[in-house]
LONU-746208 format. One line per field, with one value per residue (C-alpha): chain; residue number from 0; x negated, y negated, z negated. Coordinates in pm, whole numbers, always signed. Layout:
residues N
kette	[A  ...]
nr	[NUM  ...]
c1	[X  ...]
c2	[Y  ...]
c3	[Z  ...]
end
This chain:
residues 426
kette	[A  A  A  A  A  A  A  A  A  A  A  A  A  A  A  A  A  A  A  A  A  A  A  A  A  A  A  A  A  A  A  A  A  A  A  A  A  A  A  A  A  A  A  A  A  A  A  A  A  A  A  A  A  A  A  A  A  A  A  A  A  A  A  A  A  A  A  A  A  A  A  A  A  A  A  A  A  A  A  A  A  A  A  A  A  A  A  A  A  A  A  A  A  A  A  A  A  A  A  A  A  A  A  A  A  A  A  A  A  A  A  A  A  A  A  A  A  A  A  A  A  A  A  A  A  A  A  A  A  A  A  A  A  A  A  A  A  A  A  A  A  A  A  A  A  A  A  A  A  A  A  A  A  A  A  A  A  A  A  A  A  A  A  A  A  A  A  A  A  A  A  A  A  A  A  A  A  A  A  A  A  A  A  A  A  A  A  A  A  A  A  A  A  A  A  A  A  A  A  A  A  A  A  A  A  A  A  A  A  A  A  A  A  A  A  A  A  A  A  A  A  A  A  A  A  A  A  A  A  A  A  A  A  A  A  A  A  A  A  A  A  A  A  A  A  A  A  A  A  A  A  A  A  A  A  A  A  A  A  A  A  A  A  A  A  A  A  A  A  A  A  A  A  A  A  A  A  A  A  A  A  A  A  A  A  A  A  A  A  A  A  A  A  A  A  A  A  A  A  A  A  A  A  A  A  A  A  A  A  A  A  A  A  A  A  A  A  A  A  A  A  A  A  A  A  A  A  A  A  A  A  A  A  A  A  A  A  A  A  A  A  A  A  A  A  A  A  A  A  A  A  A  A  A  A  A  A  A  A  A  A  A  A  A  A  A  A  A  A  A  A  A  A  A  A  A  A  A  A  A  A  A  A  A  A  A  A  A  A  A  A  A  A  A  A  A  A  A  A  A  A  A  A  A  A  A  A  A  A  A  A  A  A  A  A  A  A  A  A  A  A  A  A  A  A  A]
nr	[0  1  2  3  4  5  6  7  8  9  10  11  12  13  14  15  16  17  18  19  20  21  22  23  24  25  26  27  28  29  30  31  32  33  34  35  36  37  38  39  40  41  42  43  44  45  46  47  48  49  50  51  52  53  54  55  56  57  58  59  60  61  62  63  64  65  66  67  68  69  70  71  72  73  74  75  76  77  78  79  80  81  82  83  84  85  86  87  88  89  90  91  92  93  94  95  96  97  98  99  100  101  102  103  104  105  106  107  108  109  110  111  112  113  114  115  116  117  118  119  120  121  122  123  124  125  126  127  128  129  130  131  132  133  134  135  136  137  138  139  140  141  142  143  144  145  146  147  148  149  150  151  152  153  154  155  156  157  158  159  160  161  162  163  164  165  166  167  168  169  170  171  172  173  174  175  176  177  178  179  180  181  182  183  184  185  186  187  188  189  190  191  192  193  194  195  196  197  198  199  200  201  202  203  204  205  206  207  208  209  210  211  212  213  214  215  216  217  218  219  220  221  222  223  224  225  226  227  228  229  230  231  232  233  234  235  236  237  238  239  240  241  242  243  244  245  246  247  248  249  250  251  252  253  254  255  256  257  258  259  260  261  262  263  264  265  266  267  268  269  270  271  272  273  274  275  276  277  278  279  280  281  282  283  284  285  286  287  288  289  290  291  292  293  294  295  296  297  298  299  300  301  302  303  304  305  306  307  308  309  310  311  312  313  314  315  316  317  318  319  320  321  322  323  324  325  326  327  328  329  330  331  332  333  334  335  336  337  338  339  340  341  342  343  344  345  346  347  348  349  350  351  352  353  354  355  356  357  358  359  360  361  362  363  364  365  366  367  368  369  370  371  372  373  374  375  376  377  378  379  380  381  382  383  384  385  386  387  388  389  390  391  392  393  394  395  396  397  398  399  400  401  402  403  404  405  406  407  408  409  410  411  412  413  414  415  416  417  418  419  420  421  422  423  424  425]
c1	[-2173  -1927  -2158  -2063  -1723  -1677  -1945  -1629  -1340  -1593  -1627  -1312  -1073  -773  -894  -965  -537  -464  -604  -447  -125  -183  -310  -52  +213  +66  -10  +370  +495  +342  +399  +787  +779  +752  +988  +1204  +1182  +1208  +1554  +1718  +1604  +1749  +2103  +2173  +1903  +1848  +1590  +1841  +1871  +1533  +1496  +1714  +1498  +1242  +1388  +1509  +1179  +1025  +1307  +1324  +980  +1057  +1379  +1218  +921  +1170  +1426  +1283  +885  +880  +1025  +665  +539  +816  +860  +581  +403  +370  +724  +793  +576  +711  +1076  +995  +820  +1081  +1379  +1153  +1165  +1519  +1562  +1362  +1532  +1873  +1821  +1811  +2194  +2274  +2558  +2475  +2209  +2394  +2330  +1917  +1910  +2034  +1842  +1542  +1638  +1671  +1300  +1165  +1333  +1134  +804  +864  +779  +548  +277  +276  +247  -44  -244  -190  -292  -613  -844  -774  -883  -1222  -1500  -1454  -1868  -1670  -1377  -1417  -1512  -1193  -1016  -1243  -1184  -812  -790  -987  -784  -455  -615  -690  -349  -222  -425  -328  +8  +112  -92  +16  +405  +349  +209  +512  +748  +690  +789  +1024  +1297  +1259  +1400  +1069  +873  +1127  +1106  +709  +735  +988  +684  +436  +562  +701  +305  +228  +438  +350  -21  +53  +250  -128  -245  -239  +38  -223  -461  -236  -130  -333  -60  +301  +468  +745  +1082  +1217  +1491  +1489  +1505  +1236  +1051  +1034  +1014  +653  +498  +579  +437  +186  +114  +109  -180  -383  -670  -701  -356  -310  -565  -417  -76  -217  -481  -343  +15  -121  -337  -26  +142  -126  -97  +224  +204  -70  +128  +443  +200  -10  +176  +219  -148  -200  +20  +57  -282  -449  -311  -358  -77  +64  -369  -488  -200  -320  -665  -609  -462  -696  -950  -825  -776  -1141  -1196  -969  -1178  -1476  -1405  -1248  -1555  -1810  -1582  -1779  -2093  -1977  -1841  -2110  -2391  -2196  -1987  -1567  -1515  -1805  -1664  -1315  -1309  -1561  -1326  -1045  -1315  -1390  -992  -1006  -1298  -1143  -824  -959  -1218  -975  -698  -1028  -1162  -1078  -1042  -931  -1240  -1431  -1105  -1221  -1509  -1347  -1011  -1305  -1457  -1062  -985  -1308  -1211  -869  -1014  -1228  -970  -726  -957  -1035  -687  -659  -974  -844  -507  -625  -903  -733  -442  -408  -267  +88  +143  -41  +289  +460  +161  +143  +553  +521  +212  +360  +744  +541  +351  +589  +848  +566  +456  +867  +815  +472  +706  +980  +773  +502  +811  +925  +601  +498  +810  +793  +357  +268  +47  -311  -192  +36  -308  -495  -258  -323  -673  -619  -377  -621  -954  -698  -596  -1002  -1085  -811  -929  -1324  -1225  -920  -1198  -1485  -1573  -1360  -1647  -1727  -1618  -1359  -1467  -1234  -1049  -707  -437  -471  -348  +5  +53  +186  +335  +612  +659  +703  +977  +1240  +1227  +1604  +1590  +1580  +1305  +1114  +1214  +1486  +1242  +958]
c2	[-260  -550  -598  -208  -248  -589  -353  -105  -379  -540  -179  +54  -155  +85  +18  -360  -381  -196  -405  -723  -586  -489  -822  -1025  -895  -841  -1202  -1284  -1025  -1158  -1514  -1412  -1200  -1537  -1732  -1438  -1456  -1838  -1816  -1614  -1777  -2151  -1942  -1757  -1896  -1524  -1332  -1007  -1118  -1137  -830  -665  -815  -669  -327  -330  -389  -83  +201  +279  +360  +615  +741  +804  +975  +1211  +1271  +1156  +1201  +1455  +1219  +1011  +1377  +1504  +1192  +916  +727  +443  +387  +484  +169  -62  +28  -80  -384  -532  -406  -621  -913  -869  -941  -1193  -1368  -1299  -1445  -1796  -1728  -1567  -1703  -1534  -1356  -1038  -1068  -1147  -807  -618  -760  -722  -331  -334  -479  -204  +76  -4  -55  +285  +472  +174  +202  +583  +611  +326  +528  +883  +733  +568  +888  +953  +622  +583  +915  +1094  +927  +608  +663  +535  +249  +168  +217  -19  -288  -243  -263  -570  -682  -643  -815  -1054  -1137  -1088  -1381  -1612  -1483  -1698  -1981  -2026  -1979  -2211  -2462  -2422  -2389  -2753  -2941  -2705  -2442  -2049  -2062  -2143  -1888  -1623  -1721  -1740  -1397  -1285  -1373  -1218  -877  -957  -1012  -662  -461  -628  -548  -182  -128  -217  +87  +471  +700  +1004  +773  +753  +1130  +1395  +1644  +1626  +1886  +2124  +2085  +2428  +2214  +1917  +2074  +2317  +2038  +1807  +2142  +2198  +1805  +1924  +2235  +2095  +1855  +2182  +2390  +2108  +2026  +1643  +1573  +1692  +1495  +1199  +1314  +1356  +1108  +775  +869  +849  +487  +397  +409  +201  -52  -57  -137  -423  -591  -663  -792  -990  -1342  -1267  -1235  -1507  -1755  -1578  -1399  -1681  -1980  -2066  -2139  -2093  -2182  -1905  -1688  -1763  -1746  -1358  -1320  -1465  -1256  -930  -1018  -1128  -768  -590  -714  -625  -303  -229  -316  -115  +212  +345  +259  +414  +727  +773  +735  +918  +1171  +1168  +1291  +1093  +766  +824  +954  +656  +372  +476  +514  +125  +13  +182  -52  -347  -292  -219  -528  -807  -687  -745  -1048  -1349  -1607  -1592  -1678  -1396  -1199  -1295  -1113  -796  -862  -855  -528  -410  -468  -374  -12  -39  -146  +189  +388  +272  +368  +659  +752  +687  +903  +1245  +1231  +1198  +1445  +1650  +1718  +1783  +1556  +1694  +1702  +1406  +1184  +1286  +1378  +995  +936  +1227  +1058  +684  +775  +953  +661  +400  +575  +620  +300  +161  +374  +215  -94  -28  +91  -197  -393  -224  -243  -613  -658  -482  -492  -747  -822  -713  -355  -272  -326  -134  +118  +72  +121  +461  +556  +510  +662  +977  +946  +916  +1233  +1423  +1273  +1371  +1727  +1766  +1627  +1833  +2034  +1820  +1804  +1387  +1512  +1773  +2093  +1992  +2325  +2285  +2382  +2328  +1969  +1943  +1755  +1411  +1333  +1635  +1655  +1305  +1342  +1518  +1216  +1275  +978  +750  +546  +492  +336  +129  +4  -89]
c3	[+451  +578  +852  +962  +913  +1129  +1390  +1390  +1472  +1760  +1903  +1892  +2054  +1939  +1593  +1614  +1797  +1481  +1240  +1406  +1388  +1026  +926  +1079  +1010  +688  +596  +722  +527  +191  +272  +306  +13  -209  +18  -118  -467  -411  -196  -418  -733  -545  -440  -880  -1124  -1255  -1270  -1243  -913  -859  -996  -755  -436  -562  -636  -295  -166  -276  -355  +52  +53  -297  -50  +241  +87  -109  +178  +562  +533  +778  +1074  +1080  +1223  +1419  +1646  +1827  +1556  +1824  +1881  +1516  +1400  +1741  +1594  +1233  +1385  +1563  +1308  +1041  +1319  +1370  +984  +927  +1221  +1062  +733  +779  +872  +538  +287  -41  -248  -203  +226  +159  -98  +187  +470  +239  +169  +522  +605  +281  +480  +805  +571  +476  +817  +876  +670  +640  +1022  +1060  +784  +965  +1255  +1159  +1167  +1495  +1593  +1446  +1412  +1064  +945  +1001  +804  +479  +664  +871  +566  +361  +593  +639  +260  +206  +447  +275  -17  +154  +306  -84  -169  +114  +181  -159  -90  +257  +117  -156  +38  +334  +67  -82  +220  +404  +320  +331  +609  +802  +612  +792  +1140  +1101  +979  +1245  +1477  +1334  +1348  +1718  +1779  +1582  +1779  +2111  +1985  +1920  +2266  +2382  +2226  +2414  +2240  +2173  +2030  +1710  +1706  +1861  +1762  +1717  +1452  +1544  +1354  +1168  +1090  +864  +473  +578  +730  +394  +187  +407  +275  -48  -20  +129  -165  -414  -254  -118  -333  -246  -214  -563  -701  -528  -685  -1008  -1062  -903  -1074  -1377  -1286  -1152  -1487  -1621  -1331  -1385  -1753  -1728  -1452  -1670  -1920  -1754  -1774  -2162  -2159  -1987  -2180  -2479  -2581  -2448  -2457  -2125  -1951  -1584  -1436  -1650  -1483  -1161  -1284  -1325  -1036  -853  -1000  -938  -580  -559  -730  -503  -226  -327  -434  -103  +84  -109  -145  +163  +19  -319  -148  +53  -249  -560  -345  -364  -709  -891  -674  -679  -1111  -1144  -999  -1191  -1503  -1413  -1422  -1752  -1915  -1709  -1879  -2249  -2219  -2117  -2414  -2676  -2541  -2689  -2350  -2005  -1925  -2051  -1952  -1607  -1558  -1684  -1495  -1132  -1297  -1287  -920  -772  -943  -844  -441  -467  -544  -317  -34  -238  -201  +188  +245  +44  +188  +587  +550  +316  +599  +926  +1180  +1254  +833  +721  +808  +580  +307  +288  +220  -31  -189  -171  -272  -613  -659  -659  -873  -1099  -1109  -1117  -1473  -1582  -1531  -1775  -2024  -2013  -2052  -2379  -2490  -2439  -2626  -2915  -2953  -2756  -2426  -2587  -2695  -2393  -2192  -2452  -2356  -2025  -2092  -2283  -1993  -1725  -1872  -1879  -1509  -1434  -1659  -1402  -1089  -1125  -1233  -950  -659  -781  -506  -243  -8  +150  +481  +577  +801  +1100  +1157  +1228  +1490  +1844  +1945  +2116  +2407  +2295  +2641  +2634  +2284  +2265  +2582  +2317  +2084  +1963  +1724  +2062  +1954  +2255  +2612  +2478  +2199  +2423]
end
């Protein structure tokens, strides 16, 4: 299967530009990330400030999703992700000049906001870049990835951090997302968007994702399924570092030893979703993944050492990598091209404000009960969120019956770009 998926980088040369971009900016982005939390940490000693960065981070992505989805459809995906490109360089290149915490919260808003049309743009993009039998592929490999650059993202911060300032992790990440959208400008404008959507105006536009989300059958699954996972994720994640030191009496390595381990997982799980898709069928794969973060969860709370926890912790992310692509998959075939921009802010602004209330209540939770039974919970959470997704993707056939409305011509539609965001960012 990873031999495929490297086969579909070395021949679809739009895909393979993608995935650079993707990956660089990617690893920069997660090496910065840390550099962050770090910076801010050195400047107040609080963890309310920290807390703030990292709200900041993600509540664009829950605005835009909720408010401007419908703008990654209505204007060029290309110049939509070359503007968020070089608006995250332009940040990252203005923080080493900052004076106080409050200046890197805002920057770091600023660089969530662009991450917001980003990534919903580079996933409604992908199908049109690679045939629909290849699919689950692309998005295996893009996944893994992104796992990968979550692993070595930290490690390559940690290691810059101990003999230089944050400072350098900023400028190396101003560059890599220079190099991403110099890499995309390399790829053809109706390669990433076969169709462009007309605008009825901008309420009726964000009332149609919506809509859209309510009588699509994989969307809703999506909805339904990973909110409900993500509550769960959400839970286990404040947790974990109780678990670790806590439940198991093994310090900060143990920590890391978890982490570690789910990354491996995510990995893995990421690379064999096509496999799995492709040998159980969607609903079987995708209710079975989640069915797998369930035992990974319920396992590691009733184990009694990290290192048994570890095995369990690897069963967790490769579920959690299946489903992931799982999720990627049902929303691109599930819509069609001028509507899946904005099915994927719809999706991702539920998610995360989901997940934002997993959060808060694993917190209350690993207060008052304690690590074990807020991942217990987890566990209980999660086996319900599988339960929905098999029975929501039942019938959701493994590849969609291609009917949808005739393409629009990118090159005029894309001539009326009111939002201005293509000679001048080029």
């Amino acid at each position: 299967m990873a031999g495929r998926q490297l086969d579909l980088i070395r021949r679809v040369r739009d895909f393979r530009l993608l995935f650079l971009a993707a990956v660089g900016s990617g690893l920069g982005t997660r090496l910065a990330v840390m550099a962050l939390m770090v910076d801010v940490w050195d400047r107040t000693h609080s963890g309310k400030w920290v807390a703030a960065l990292l709200v900041a981070d993600f509540v664009p992505i829950i605005v835009i999703g909720l408010l401007l989805g419908s703008v990654v459809d209505r204007f060029s995906r290309r110049k939509l992700m070359i503007a968020s490109d070089l608006l995250r360089c332009a940040v990252f290149v203005a923080l080493p000049f900052t004076t106080g915490p409050v200046q890197v919260i805002a920057l770091a808003g600023v660089a969530g906001f662009a991450t917001g049309f980003f990534r919903p743009a580079l996933y409604a993009g992908l199908p049109n870049l690679v045939d629909d039998e290849e699919l689950a592929n692309a998005n295996g490999i893009f996944q893994a990835a992104e796992n990968l650059t979550w692993m070595l993202g930290p490690l390559l911060g940690g290691v810059l951090l101990s003999f230089s300032t944050p400072d350098v992790a900023y400028w190396f990440n101003a560059v890599t997302f220079l190099g991403s959208a110099l890499v995309i400008v390399r790829i053809a404008e109706h390669k990433l968007q076969t169709e462009q959507a007309l605008s009825e105006g901008h309420w009726r536009d964000l009332a149609e994702g919506f809509k859209l989300a309510a009588r699509s059958r994989a969307l809703l699954t999506v909805l339904v399924g990973w909110s409900l996972a993500m509550l769960a994720v959400g839970n286990s994640d404040v947790a974990e570092v109780e678990l670790a030191k806590v439940a198991f009496d093994s310090g900060n390595f143990g920590f890391g030893l978890l982490m570690a381990a789910s990354g491996l997982g995510l990995i893995l799980g990421s690379l064999g979703a096509a496999w799995a898709i492709a040998r159980w069928g969607t609903a079987a794969a995708y209710g079975g993944s989640i069915g797998l973060m369930s035992i990974g969860l319920g396992a590691t709370a009733l184990v009694p050492t990290v290192w048994a926890a570890t095995i369990f912790v690897v069963t967790l992310g490769v579920g959690n990598g299946i489903a992931v692509v799982g999720n990627s998959l049902l929303v691109q075939r599930g819509t069609p091209d001028h509507l899946r921009g904005r099915a994927f802010t719809v999706v991702m602004s539920l998610n995360y404000s989901v997940l934002f209330i997993g959060m808060l209540a694993g917190g209350f939770l690993s207060d008052a009960y304690g690590a074990r039974w807020t991942w217990g919970v987890a566990a209980i959470v999660s086996a319900v969120a599988a339960v929905s997704a098999y029975t929501l993707a039942r019938g959701i056939p493994a590849q969609p019956d291609r009917v949808e409305p005739e393409p629009l011509p990118i090159g005029s539609a894309a001539t009326h770009d009111p939002a201005g965001l293509g000679v001048a960012h080029e």
